[in-house]
N, C-alpha and C positions, 0 to 999 in steps of 0.2 A: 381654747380647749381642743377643736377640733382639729386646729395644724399644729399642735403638739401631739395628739394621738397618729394623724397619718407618718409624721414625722417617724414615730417609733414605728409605727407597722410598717416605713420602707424601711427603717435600720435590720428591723428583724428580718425583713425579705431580705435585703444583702448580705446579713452574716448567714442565713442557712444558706442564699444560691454560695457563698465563696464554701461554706464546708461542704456542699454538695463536689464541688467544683476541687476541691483539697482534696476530696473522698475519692473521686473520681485518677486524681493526678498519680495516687500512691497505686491503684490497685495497675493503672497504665505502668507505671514505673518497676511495679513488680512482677509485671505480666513479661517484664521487654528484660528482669534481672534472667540467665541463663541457670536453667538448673544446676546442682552443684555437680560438678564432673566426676565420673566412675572413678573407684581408685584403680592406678593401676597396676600391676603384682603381675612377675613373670614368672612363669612356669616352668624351668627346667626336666624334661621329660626322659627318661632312659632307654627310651626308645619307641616312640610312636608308632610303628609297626607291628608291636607287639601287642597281640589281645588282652592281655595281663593290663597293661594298660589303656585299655578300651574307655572305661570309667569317664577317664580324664577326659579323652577326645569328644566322646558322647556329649559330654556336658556342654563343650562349646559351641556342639550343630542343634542341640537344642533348643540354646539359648540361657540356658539357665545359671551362667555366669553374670550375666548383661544383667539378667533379671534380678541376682542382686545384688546389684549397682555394682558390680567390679568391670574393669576394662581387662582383660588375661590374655596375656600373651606365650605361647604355647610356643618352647626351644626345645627341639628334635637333638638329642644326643646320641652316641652308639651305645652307651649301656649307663646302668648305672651308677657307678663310679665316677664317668665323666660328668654325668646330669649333676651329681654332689661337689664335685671339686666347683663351677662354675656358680652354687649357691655360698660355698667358701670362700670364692675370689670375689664374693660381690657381683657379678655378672647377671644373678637371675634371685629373685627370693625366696624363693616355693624347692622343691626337690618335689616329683612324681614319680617315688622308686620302690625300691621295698623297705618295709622298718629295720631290715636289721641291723642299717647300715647305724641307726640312731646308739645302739648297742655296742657295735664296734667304735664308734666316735667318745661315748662314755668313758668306755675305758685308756681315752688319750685325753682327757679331760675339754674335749670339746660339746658343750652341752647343744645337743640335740632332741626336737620332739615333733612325735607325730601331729597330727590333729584332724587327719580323720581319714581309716581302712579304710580300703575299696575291696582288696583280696583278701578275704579268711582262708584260704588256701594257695601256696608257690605257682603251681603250674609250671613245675620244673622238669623237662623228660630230658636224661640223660640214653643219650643214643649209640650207637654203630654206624658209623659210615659204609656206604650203601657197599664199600668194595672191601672189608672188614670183618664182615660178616661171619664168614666161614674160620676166621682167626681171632677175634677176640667176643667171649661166650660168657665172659667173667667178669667182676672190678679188677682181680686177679689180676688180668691180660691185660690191662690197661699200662702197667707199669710199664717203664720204658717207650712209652709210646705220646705223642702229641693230642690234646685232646683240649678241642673247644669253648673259649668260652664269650661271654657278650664283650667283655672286656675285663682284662685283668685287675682283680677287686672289686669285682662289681659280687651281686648278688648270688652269680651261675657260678663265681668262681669259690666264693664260702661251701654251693652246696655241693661239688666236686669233691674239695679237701674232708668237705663234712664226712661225706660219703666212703671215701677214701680210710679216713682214721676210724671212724667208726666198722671199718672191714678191716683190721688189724694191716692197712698198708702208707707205706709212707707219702706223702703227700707230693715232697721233694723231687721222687724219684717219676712221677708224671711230669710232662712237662707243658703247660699251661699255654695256649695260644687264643689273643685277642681275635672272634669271629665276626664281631655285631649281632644283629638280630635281623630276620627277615631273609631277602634274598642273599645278602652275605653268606648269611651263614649256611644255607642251603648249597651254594656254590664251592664252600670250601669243604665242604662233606663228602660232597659229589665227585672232586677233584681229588680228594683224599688227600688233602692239605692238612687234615687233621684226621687221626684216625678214631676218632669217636667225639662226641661233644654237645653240652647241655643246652637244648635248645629253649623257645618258647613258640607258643603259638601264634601266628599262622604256621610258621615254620616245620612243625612237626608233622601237622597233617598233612601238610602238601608234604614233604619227602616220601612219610607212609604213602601218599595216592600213587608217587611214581617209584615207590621201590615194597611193593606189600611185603617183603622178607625182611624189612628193616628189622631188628635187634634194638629192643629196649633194654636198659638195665635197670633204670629204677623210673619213674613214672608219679609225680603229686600230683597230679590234676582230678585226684577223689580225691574224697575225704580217710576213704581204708585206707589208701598208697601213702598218704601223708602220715596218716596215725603209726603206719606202720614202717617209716622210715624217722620220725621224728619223735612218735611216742604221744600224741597228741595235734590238733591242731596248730599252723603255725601262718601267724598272719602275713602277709607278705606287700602287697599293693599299697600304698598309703602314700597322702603329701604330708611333708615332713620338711622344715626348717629348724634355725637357729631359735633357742629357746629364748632367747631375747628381742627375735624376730617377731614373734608370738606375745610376747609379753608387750611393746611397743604399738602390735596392729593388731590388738585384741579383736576389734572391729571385724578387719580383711579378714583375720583366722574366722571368725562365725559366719561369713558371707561365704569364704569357702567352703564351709562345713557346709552350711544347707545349701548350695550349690552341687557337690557330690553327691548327698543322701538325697536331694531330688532326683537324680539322676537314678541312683539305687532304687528306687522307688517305681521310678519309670520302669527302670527295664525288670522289675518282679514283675509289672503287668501288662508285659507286650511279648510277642512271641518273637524266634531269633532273628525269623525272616525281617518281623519290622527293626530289630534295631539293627540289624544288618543295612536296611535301609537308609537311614538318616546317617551310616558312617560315608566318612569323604569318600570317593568313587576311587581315588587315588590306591586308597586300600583296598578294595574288594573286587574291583573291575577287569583286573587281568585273567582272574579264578574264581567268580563268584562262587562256586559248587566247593569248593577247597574252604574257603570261606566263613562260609556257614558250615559247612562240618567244625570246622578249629573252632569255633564261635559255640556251638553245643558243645562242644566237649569244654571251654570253658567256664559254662554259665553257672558248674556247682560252685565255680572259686571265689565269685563275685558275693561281698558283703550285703545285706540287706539294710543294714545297720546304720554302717561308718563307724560301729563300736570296735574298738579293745578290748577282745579278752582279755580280762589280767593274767589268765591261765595260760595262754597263748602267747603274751609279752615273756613270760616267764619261762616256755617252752626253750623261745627264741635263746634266751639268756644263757637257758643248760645246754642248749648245743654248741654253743660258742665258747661256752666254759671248758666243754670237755673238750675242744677242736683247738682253742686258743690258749696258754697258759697265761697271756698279758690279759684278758678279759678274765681270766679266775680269780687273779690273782690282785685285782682292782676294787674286788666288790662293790660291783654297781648296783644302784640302788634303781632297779628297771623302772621302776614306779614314776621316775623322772625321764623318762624315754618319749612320753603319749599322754596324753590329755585324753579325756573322753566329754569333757568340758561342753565343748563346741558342738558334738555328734548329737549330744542329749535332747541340747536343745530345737538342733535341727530336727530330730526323730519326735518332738511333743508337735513342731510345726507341719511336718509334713506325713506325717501317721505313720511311720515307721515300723516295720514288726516283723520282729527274726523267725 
């Protein structure tokens, strides 16, 4: 009896040391599997120098891509029109440009959607070249004359024509020249390459610091200037893909959502100097004081949200109806332009509040 009982009491010592020992092999085996890898999703941008799109760049010196779980790669284009054609050809998957483009594309029946503002307002200032001045005081005087923009179809150049039809002039009869954004553009103003032309910021306030007589003609970067050139808010900033891009990486689309609206977040509770701070030196380093001026004068345009107005979607929609006859005449159903999907949920995560 008693070398039958020790018997069992080694068998039961050997089966717990081998499950200790099994128990041991799994959590080693899991300890050495590598985390699962960031997904990664390129960024097509319309122009990285431009504060407009600040948002975007913010988000990566942050950190707050990484943080959830995306690997983003950020492609520097001259405006936005190029940033869209390169999410078209497959090159990049994201678009960082403005919604309207989502609206124009509608009505060629290529379905496009936001998923999630950074700008509730353009930040669009249409100018005078510094040597102009004394000659064109008008939109009037524009006619006949070459006048700037980020690139031809891009955003700057809707709100030109916009501007333009809605001053009873033909749109035709200006003639349109590709500037970029940033120092480009400021060189070809200066040079009088173009005799007027829609910039963004930095851009603007540095010209204002070296020509204080500069000539504005129309000016969004309030919320009055915008209501009173468009009749209402008019969203502008946003990423935006192919709506089957969205529907496939339902995932990537919420990581980037709360990725931006952390950002949104931040910079509601930091002052300009700090988020001047944290942007790459690349930008800020040549003209710090320039800088942060542009940088305050944008801080009204930035979303708090990453929401859609639907009012604002719809804003977009009537200006292009009255501007475009192929967009009137398509009845686009806006409502399919933007999700707010993604923004909602990131704004329950990270306390959002417009």
């Amino acid at each position: 009896m008693l070398g039958n009982a020790a018997c069992h009491s080694r068998s039961a010592a050997r089966r717990r040391a081998g499950a200790v020992l099994a128990a041991a092999l799994l959590v080693a085996a899991g300890a050495a599997l590598p985390a699962r890898a960031a997904e990664k999703v390129k960024i097509a941008v319309g122009g990285e120098s431009c504060v407009c799109y600040l948002p975007t760049i913010l988000t990566r010196e942050l950190g707050y891509y990484k943080e959830a779980g995306l690997d983003v790669e950020l492609i520097d284009f001259k405006g936005g029109s190029t940033a869209l054609t390169a999410v078209l050809g497959g090159s990049a998957d994201v678009v960082s440009g403005f919604y309207d483009h989502t609206v124009e594309l509608a009505a060629k029946h290529k379905a496009m959607q936001s998923i999630v503002i950074f700008d509730k307002l353009p930040g669009l200032v249409l100018t005078v070249s510094p040597k102009e001045t004394a000659n064109i005081k008008t939109l009037a005087d524009l006619v006949g004359k070459h006048v700037g923009v980020s690139a031809p179809g891009s955003s700057t150049d809707f709100f030109l024509k916009y501007l333009l039809r809605k001053n009873g002039l033909d749109p035709n009869k200006v003639a349109v020249v590709g500037i970029g954004n940033g120092a480009p553009s400021i060189a070809a103003m200066e040079q009088d390459q173009v005799q007027a032309g829609v910039l963004v910021e930095p851009a603007v306030t540095e010209l204002q610091s070296r020509h204080p007589d500069l000539r504005i003609l129309s000016d969004t970067r309030t919320e009055a200037e915008t209501q009173k050139v468009f009749g209402g808010d008019y969203p502008a900033g946003a990423l935006y893909t192919q709506t089957s891009w969205v529907e496939a990486h339902k995932d990537a689309a919420q990581r980037l959502a709360d990725a931006i609206v952390h950002t949104l977040v931040w910079i509601k509770g930091h002052t300009p100097e700090e988020i001047m701070a944290k942007m790459p030196k690349a930008f800020t380093s040549s003209d710090p004081k320039t800088y942060l001026a542009a940088l305050k004068n944008m801080l009204p345009t930035y979303s708090t949200t990453g929401l859609m107005d639907p009012k604002g979607a719809e804003a977009v929609l009537a200006v292009f109806s009255e501007s475009v006859p192929e967009i009137k005449n398509a009845h686009i159903d806006v409502t399919k332009t933007y999700t707010n999907e993604f923004a909602k949920k990131a704004d329950a995560k990270f306390g959002a509040k417009s």
